[in-house]
N, C-alpha and C positions, 0 to 999 in steps of 0.2 A: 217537798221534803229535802233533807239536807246529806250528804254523803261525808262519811266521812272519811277523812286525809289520809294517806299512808303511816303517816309519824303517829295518829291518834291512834289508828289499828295496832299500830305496834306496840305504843303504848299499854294499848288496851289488853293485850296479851299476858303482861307481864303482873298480872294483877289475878288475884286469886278469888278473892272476897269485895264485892260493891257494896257501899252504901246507896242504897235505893230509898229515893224520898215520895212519898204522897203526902195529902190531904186533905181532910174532909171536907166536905163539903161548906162545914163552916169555920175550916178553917184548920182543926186542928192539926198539927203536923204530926207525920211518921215515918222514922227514918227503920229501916230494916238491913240486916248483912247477907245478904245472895250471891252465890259464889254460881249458880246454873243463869248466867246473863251471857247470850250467845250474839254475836252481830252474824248478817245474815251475809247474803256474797252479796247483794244489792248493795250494801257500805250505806243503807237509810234505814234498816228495819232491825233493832232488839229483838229478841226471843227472852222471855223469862220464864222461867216454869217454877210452877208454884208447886212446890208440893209440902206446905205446912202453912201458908199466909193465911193470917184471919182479918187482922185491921188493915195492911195492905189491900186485899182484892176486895174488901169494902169497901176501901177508898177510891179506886179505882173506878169499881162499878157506879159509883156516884160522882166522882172527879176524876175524867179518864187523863190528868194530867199528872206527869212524872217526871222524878229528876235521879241523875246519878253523876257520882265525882271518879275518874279516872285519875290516879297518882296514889304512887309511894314512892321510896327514895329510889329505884330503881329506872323511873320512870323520867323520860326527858324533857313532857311538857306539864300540865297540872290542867285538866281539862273537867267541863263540865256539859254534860247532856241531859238536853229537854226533848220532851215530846209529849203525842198523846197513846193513850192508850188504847188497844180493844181487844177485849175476854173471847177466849175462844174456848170454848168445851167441849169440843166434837171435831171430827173432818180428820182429812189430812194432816193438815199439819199439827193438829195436838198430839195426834198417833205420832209422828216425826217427835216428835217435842219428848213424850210420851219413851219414846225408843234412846232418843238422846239422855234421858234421868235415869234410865238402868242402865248405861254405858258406864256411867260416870258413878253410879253408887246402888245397887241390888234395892232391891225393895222402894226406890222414889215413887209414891206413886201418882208424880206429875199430874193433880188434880186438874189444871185448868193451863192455859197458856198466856201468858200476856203479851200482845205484840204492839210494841213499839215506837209509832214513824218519828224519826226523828226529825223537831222544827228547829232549835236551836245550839249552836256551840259556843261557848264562853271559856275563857283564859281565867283560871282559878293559879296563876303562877304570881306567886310574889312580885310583885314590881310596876310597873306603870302599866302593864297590860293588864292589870289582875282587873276582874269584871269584864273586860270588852269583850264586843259579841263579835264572834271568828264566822261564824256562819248563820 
């Protein structure tokens, strides 16, 4: 799994709303806006909690593979995160997850969890870095 950088985490803070990408199994793509994408204190594991996804946790559960872009203009690098997925609907940690979506807004009702691990980093920053993989 891959950890991420101090500069990404800070980054990553300053960001309200992700575009979170899946897709199907054959292929088709889905991009979605999730603003409940939590990094965990490990710096390798997303939290996303679902609480309206339909063609995302489709995708998911049939391509447990994801992607999300880290930047706006506030933001000092332009980052992109891969990883894979796995659906959790029970335990611990949905109830955590679960507890964190009525923090954040009454009524979520955090159907499922998606956690995360993250395998890779890429420079989504204009210029000769754009595409390389950082991690």
């Amino acid at each position: 799994m891959v950890k991420l950088t101090d500069e990404i985490k800070a980054d990553m803070q300053k960001i309200r709303i992700f575009p979170f990408a899946t897709s199907s199994p054959l292929g088709e793509p889905n991009v979605a806006p999730i603003n409940m994408l939590i990094l965990q204190e490990d710096n390798e594991t997303i939290w996303v909690i679902d609480n309206f996804m339909q063609k995302t946790l489709d995708n998911v559960i049939k391509n447990p593979r994801a992607s999300f872009y880290i930047w706006s203009p506030e933001t000092v690098g332009a980052w992109q995160i891969k990883g894979t997925i796995t659906v959790v609907s029970g335990g611990p940690d949905h109830e955590k997850a679960k507890d964190i979506a009525k923090a954040r807004k009454e009524g979520s009702p955090a159907k499922t969890l998606l956690k995360m691990n993250i395998t890779d980093v890429y420079s989504v920053k204009p210029g000769p870095t754009a595409g390389k993989k950082l991690m």
